[in-house]
Phi, psi and omega in degrees: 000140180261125170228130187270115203213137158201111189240161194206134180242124186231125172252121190272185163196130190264004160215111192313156168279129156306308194229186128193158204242116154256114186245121211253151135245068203231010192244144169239146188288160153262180165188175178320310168330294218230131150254105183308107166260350173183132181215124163223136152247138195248091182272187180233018167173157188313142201215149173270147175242154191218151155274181172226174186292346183257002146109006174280147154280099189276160182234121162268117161239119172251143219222131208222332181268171170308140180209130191263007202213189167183137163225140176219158200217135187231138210194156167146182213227105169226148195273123180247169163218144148024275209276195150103340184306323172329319189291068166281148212256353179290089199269076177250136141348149156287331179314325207284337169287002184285313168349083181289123191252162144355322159261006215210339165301143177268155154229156210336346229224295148316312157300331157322294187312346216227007157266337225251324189284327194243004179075216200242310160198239190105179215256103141037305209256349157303284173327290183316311169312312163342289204295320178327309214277301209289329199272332173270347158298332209270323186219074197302140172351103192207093173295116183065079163223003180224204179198196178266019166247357172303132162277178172299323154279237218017292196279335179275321177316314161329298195076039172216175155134182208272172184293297189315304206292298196303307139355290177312317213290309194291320188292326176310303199291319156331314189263008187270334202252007173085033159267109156323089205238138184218147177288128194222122157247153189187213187219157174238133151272114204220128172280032194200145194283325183288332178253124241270180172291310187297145176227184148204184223197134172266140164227165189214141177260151162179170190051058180046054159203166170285123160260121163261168184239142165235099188300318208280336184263280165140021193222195221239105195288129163292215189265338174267024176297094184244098178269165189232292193218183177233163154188197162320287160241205191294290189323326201277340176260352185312144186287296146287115181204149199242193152200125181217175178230137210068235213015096171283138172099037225264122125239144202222124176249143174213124180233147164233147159225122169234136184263164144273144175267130208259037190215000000 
């Protein structure tokens, strides 16, 4: 399937930025999944690209004059399959996903969810599904009760949130019972208004492979499937994340679309 993306972040400031520093994950790798057939980004200044350690392609730009906006927009034209998730760029230990971060600690509430939801022992990919199906019984679908600094108890003590929350919660729970667990952010072709384009995603390691899950669907991510960058958590995968100095007065509009591409 050909799929058409174009998503754009625009930062307002109600007192100019002296300075900021953007560090973008807006590029997707190919791969057996996905083959990138046309990609650009349209920035408001010049930006060096990098790899990072978990195998995304970053872009760092830094903006040095006064500046009231920033916008930034990403396009392009990519081929998906099914399959294929296996072709990973990341070469890290998987162990190193065992890791808990700050958004990603468990506390009592999770280790209940992640004893109760996946049983005592049993077939791998059996277990996870469980613990999926238990982390979206447990935190029904809810736009806007959480953000982007909710940790993962945060959100399951709520019993709501988002594709991000739903994720975390299941990678906290993943990683108490010793499964190597990672954040995948990307886009979804989603026919229903509720669940946004920009998406996120589990993926888990076991039997020597990645399995993912999309807790919010509730399904085994496909071909309407874009994946963009992995990380620990939400922070290490974000299509965006900054830093400036001054602009008071902050505001950020962010839109994605993603089509099938017919042409």
């Amino acid at each position: 399937m050909k799929l058409s993306i174009r998503h754009s972040t625009l930062y307002q400031y109600a007192e100019p930025a002296s300075r900021s520093t953007q560090y973008l994950r807006l590029t997707p790798r190919s791969s057996r999944h996905q083959q990138v057939l046309s990609w650009r980004l349209t920035l408001p200044g010049p930006a060096s690209q990098s790899v990072d350690a978990f195998g995304n392609i970053t872009h760092l730009m830094t903006l040095e004059a006064p500046h009231d906006s920033i916008e930034l927009v990403a396009e392009g034209v990519v081929e998906t399959h099914p399959d294929g998730w296996d072709d990973d760029a990341c070469r890290l230990d998987p162990r190193v996903f065992l890791r808990p971060t700050p958004l990603t600690s468990a506390d009592a509430a999770i280790d209940d969810l992640a004893r109760q939801a996946a049983g005592p022992g049993g077939k791998a990919a059996t277990r996870l599904t469980a613990l999926a199906e238990a982390v979206l019984a447990r935190m029904p679908y809810t736009a806007g009760v959480t953000d982007a600094s909710t940790t993962a108890a945060a959100a399951l003590a709520l019993g709501a949130g988002v594709c991000q929350d739903h994720t975390q919660v299941f990678i906290a729970t993943c990683r108490r019972l010793g499964y190597p667990a990672r954040y995948v952010s990307g886009y979804l072709l989603s026919g229903t208004v509720e669940h946004a384009a920009s998406h996120a995603w589990a993926e888990v390691y076991t039997d020597g492979g990645w399995l993912a899950f999309d807790i919010s669907n509730r399904c085994t991510p496909g071909d309407h499937h874009l994946k963009l960058a992995v990380g620990l958590d939400y922070l290490d995968a974000c299509p965006v994340r900054g830093m400036r100095r001054g602009g008071a007065g902050e505001t950020m509009h962010a839109h994605a679309a993603v089509e099938q591409h017919n042409h």
